[in-house]
N, CA, C and O of each residue as an XYZ file, in Angstrom:
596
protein
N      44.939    -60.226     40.078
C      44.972    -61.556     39.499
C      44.390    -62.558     40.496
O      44.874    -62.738     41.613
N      43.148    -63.302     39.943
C      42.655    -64.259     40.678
C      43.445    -65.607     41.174
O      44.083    -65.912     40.166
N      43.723    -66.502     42.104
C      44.603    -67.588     42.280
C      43.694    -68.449     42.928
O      42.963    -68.065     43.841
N      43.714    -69.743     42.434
C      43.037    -70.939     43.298
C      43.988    -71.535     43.875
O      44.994    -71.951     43.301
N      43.676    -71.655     45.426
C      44.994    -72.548     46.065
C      43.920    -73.260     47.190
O      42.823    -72.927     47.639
N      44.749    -74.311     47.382
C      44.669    -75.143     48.393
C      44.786    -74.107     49.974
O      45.706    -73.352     50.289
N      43.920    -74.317     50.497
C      43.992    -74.502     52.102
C      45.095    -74.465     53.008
O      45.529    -75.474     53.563
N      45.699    -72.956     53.214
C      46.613    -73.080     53.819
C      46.495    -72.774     55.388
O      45.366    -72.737     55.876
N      47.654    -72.546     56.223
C      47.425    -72.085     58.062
C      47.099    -70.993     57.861
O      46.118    -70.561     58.466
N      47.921    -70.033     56.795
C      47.818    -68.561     56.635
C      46.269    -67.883     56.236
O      45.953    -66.710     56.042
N      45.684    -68.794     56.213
C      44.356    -68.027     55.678
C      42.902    -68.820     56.690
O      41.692    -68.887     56.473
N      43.496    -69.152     57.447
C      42.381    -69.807     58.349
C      41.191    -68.940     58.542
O      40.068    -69.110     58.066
N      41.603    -67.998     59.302
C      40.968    -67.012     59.555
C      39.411    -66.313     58.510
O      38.199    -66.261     58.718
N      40.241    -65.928     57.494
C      39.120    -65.531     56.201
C      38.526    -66.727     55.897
O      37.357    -66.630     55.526
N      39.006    -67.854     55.949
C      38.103    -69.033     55.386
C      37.022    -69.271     56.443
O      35.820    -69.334     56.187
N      37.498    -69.379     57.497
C      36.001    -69.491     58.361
C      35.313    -68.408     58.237
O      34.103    -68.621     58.151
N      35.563    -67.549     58.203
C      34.536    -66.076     57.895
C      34.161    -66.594     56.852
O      33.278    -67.334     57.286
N      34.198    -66.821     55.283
C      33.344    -66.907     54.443
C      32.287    -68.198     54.553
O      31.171    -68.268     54.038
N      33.072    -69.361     55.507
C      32.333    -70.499     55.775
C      30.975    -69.842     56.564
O      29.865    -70.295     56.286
N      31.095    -68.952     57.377
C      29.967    -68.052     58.189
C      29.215    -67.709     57.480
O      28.091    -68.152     57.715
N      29.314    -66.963     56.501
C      28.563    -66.232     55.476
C      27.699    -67.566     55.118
O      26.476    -67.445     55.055
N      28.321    -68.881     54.874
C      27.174    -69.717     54.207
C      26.565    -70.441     55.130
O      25.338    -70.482     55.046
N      27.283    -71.264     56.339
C      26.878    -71.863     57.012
C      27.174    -70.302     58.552
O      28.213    -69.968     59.121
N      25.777    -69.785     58.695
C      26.061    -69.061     59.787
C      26.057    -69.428     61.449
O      26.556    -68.934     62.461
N      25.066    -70.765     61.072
C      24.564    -71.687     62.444
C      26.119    -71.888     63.764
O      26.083    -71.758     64.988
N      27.261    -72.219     62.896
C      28.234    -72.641     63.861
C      29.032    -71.745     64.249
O      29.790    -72.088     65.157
N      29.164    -70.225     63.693
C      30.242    -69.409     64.111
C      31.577    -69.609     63.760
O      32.020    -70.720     63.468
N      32.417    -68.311     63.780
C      33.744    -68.437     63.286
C      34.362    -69.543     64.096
O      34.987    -70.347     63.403
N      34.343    -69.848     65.700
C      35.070    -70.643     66.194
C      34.985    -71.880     65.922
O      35.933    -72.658     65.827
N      33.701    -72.154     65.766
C      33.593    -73.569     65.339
C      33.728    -74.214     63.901
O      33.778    -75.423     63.674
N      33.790    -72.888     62.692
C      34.278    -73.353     61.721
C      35.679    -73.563     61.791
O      36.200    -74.546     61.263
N      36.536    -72.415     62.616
C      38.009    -72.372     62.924
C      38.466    -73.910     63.349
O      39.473    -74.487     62.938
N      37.459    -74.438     64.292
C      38.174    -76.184     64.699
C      37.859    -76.690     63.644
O      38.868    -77.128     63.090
N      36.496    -76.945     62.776
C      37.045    -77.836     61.661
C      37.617    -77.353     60.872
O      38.465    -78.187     60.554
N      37.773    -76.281     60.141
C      38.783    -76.528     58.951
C      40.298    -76.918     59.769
O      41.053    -77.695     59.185
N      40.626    -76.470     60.851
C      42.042    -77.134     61.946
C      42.048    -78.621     62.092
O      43.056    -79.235     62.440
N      40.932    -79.174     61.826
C      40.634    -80.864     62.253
C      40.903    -81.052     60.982
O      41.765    -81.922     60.855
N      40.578    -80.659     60.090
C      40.793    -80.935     58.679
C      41.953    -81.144     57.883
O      42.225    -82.083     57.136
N      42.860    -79.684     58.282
C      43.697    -79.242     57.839
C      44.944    -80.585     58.479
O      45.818    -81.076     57.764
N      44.738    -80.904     59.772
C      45.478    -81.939     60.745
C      45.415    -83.082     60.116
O      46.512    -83.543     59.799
N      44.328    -83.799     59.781
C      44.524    -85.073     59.117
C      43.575    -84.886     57.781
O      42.408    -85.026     57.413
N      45.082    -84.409     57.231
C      44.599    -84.606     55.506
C      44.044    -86.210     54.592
O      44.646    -87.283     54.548
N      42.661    -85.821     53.929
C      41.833    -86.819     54.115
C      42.200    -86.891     51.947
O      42.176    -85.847     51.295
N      42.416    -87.941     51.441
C      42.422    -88.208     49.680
C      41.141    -87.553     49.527
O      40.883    -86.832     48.563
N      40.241    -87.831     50.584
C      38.397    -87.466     49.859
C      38.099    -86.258     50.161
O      37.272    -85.752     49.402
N      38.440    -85.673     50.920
C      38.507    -84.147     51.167
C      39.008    -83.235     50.585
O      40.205    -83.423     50.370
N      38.325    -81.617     49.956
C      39.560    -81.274     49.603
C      38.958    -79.797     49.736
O      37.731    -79.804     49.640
N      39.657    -78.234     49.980
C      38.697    -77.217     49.867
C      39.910    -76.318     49.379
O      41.001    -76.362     49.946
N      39.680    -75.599     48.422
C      39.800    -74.234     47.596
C      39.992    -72.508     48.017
O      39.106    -71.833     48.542
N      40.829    -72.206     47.789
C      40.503    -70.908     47.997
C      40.824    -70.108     46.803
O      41.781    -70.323     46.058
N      39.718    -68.915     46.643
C      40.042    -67.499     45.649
C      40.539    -66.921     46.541
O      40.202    -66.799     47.718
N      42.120    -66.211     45.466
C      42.668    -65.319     46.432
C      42.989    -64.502     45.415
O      43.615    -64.834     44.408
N      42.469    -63.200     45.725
C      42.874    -61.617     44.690
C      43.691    -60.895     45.475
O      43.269    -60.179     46.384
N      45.058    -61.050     45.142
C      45.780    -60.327     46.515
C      45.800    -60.544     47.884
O      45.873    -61.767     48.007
N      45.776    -60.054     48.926
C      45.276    -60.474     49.980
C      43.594    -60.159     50.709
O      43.278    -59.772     51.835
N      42.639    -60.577     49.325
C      41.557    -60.267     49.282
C      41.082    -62.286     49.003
O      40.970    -62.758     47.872
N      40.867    -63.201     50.419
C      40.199    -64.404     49.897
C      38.735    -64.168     49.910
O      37.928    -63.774     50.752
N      38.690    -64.497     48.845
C      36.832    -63.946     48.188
C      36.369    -65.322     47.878
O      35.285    -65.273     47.296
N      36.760    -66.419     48.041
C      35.983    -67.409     47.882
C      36.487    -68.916     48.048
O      37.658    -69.250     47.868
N      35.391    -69.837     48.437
C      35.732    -71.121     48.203
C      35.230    -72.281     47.915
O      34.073    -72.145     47.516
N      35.598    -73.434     47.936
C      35.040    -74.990     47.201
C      35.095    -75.760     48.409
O      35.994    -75.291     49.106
N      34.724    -76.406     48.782
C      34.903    -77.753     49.463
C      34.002    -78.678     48.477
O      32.986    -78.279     47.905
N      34.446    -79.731     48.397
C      34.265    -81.362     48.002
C      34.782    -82.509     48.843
O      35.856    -82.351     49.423
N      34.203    -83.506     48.950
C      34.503    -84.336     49.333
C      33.539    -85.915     48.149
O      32.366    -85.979     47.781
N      34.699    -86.891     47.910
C      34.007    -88.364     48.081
C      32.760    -88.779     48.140
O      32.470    -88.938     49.325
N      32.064    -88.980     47.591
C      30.707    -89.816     47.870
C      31.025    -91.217     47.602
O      31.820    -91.293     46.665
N      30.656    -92.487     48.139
C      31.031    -93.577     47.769
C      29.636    -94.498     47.816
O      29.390    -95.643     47.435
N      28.714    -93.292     48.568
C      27.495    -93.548     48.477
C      26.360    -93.627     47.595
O      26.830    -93.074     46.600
N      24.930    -94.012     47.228
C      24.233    -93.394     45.890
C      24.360    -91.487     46.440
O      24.201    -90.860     47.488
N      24.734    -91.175     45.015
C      24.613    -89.568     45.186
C      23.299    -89.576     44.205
O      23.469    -89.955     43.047
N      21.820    -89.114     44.691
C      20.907    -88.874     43.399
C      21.270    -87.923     41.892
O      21.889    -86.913     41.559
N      20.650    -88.725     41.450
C      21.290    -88.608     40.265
C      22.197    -88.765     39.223
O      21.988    -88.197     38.152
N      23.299    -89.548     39.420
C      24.363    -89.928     39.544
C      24.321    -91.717     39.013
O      23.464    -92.489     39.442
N      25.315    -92.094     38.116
C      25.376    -93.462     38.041
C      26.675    -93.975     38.151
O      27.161    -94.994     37.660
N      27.095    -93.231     38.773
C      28.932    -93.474     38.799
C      29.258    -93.696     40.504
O      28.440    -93.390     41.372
N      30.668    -94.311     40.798
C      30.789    -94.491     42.153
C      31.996    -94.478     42.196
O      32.438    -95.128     41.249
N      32.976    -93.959     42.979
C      32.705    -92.294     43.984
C      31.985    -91.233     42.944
O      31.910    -91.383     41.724
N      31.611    -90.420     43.510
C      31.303    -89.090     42.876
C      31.839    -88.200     43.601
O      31.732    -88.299     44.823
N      32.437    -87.281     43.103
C      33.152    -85.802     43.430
C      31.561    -85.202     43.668
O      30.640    -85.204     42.852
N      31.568    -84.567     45.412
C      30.171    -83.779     45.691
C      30.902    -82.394     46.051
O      32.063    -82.196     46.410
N      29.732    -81.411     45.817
C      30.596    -80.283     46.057
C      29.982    -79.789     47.372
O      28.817    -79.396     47.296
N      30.564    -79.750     48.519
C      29.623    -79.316     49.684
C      29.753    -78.212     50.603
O      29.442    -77.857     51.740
N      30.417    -77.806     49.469
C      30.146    -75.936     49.658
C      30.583    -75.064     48.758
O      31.723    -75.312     48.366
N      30.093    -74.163     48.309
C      30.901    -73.354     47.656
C      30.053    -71.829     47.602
O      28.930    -71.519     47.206
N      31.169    -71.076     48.195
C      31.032    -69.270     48.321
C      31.708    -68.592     47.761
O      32.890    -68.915     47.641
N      31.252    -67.454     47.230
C      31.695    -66.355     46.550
C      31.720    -64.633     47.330
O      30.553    -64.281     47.501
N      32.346    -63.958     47.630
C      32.164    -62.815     48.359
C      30.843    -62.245     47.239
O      30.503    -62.532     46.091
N      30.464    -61.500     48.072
C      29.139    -60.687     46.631
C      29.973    -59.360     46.092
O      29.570    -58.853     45.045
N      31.216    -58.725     46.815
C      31.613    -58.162     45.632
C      32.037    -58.769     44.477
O      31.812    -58.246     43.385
N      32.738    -60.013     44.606
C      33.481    -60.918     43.659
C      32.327    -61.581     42.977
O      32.654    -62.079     41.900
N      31.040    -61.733     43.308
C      29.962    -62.236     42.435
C      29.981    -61.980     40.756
O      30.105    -60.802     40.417
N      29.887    -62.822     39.864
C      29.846    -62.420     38.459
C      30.751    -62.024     38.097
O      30.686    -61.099     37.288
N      32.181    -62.590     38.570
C      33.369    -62.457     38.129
C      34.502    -63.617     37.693
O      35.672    -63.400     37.379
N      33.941    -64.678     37.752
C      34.272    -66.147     37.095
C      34.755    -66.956     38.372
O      35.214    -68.098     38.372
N      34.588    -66.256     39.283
C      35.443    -66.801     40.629
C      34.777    -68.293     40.503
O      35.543    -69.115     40.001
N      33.655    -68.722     40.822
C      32.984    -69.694     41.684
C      33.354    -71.029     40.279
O      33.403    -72.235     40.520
N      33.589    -70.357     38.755
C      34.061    -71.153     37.680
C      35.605    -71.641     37.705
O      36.197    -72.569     37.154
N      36.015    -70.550     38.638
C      37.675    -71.059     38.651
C      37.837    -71.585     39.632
O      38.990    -71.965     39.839
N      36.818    -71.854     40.668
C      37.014    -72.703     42.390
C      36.224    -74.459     41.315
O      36.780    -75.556     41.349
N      35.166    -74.215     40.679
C      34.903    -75.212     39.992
C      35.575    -76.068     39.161
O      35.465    -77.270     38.920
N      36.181    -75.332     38.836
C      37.291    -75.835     37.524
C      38.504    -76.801     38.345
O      38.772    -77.988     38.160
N      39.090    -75.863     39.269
C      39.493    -76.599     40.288
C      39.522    -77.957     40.511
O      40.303    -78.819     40.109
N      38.056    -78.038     41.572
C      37.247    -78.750     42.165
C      37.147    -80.386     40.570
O      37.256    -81.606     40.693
N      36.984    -79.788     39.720
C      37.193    -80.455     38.840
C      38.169    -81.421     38.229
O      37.871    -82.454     37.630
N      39.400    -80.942     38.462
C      40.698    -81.180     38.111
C      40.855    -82.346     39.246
O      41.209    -83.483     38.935
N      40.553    -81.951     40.623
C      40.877    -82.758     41.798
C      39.808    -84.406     41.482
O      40.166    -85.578     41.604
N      38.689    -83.934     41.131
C      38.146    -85.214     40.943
C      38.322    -85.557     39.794
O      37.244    -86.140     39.685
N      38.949    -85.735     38.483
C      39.186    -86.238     37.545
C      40.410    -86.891     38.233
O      40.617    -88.104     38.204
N      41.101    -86.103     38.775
C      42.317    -86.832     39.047
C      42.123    -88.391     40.005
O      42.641    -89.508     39.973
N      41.294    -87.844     40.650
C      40.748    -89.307     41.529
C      39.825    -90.231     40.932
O      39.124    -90.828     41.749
N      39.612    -90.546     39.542
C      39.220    -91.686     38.845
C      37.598    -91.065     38.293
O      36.854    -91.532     37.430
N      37.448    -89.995     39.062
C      35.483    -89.662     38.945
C      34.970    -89.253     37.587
O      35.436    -88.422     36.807
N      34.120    -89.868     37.503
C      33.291    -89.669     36.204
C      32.140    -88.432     36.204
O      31.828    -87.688     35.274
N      31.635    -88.482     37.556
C      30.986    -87.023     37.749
C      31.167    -86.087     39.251
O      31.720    -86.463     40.284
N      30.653    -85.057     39.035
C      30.638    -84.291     39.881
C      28.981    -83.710     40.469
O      28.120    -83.286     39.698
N      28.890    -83.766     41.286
C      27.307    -83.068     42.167
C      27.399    -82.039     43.060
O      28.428    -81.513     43.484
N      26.724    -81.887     43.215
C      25.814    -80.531     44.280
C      24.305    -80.537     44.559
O      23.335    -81.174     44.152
N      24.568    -79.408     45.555
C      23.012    -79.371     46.143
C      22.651    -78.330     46.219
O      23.562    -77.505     46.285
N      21.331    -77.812     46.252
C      20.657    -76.533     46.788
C      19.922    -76.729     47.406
O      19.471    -77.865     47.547
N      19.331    -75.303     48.275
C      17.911    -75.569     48.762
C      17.267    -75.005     47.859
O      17.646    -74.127     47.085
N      15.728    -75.782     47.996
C      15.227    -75.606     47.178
C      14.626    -74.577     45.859
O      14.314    -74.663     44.671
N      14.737    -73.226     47.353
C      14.389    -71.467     47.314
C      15.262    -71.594     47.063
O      14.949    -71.926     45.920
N      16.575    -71.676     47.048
C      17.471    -70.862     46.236
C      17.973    -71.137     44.597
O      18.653    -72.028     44.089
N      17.171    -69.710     43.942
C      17.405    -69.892     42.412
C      18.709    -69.420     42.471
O      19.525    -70.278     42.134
N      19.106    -68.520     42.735
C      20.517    -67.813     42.549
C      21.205    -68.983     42.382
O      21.767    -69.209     41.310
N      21.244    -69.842     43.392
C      22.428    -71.378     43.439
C      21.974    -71.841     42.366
O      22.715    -71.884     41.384
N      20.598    -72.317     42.294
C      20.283    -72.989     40.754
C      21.019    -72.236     39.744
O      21.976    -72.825     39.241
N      20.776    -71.114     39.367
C      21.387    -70.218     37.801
C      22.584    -70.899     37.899
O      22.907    -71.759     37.079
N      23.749    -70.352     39.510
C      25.086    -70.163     39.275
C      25.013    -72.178     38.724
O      25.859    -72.322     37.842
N      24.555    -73.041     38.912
C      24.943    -74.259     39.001
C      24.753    -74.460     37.483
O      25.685    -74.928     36.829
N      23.242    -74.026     36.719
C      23.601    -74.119     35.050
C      24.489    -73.436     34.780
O      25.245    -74.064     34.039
N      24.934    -72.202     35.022
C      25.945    -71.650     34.020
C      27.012    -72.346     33.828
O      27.780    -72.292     32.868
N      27.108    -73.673     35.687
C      28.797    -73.846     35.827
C      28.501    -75.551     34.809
O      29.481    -76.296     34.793
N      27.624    -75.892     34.289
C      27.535    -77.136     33.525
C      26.798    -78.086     34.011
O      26.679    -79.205     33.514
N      26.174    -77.612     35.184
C      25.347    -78.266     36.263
C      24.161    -78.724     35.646
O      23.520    -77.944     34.941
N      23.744    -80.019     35.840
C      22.107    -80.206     35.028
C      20.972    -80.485     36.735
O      21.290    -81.101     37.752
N      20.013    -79.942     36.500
C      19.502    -80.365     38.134
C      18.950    -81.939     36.999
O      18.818    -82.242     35.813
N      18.778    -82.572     38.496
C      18.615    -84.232     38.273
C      17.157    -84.477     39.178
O      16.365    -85.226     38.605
N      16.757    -84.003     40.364
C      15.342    -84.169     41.066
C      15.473    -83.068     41.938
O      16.498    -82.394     42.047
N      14.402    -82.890     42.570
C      13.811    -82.251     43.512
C      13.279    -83.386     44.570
O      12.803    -84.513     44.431
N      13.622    -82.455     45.823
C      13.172    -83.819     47.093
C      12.871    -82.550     48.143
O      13.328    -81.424     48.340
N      11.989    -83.277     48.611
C      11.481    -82.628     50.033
C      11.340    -83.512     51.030
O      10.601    -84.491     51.140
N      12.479    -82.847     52.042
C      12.562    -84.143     53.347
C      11.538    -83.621     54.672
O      11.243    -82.463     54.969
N      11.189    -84.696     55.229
C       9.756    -84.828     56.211
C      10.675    -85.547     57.337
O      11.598    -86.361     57.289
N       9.845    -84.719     58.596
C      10.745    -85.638     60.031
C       9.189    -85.581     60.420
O       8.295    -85.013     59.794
N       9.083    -86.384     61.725
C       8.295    -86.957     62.747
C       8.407    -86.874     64.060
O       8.820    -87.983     64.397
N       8.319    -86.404     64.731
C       9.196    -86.643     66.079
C       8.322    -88.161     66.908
O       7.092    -88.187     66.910
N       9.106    -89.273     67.531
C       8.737    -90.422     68.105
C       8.133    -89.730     69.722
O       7.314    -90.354     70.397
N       8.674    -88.430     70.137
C       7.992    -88.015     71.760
C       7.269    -87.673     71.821
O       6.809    -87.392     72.927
């Protein structure tokens, strides 16, 4: 039986491992201090998810607040979703719909009229999973740096 829960001490561990899997750049330790910085001062605009099948956590949500323009978007705050993983055995098993659904509930509850996300650009897989979950894409952007040295 699948369970969506909130972010507990007991599962620190697997949550930074799957945070690895998406964001691999910072390592378990350094995901380990923020979700601990996180977990320490609980934020209204913050909020992250876990799938738990037994003692199998196969997935999660983070969102946070936008109070900013989110593209696409004509509403203010917007519920953004700024992460969300699925184990690939658990892939195509409603998980990432029941971390959504979630994720959903939390920002209705906080006044929001919509919800967003992002991809990169190459990634269709994120595109599909984002129509199936009710997702409409809104633009495409390609960001350019310069260096001043």
């Amino acid at each position: 039986m699948m369970e969506i829960i909130a972010v507990s001490a007991g599962h620190i561990g697997a949550y930074a491992a799957l945070r690895v899997a998406l964001w691999p750049a910072e390592g378990v330790a350094g995901h380990r201090e923020e979700i601990e910085r996180a977990m320490a001062a609980p934020d209204a605009g913050h909020v992250a998810f876990l799938a738990v099948a037994g003692r199998d956590v196969c997935g999660f949500a983070e969102a946070a607040l936008r109070h900013d323009y989110v593209n696409g978007c004509t509403t203010s705050p917007v519920a953004f979703v700024e992460g969300l993983y699925v184990s690939p055995d658990w892939r195509l098993h409603g998980v990432a719909r029941l971390l959504i659904d979630r994720v959903v509930a939390w920002a209705r509850g906080l006044g929001c009229a919509e919800i967003a996300s992002d991809a990169d650009v190459s990634n269709t897989d994120s595109h599909a999973m984002h129509a199936a979950l009710g997702f409409a894409e809104t633009e495409r952007v390609v960001f350019f740096r310069r260096s001043l040295r």
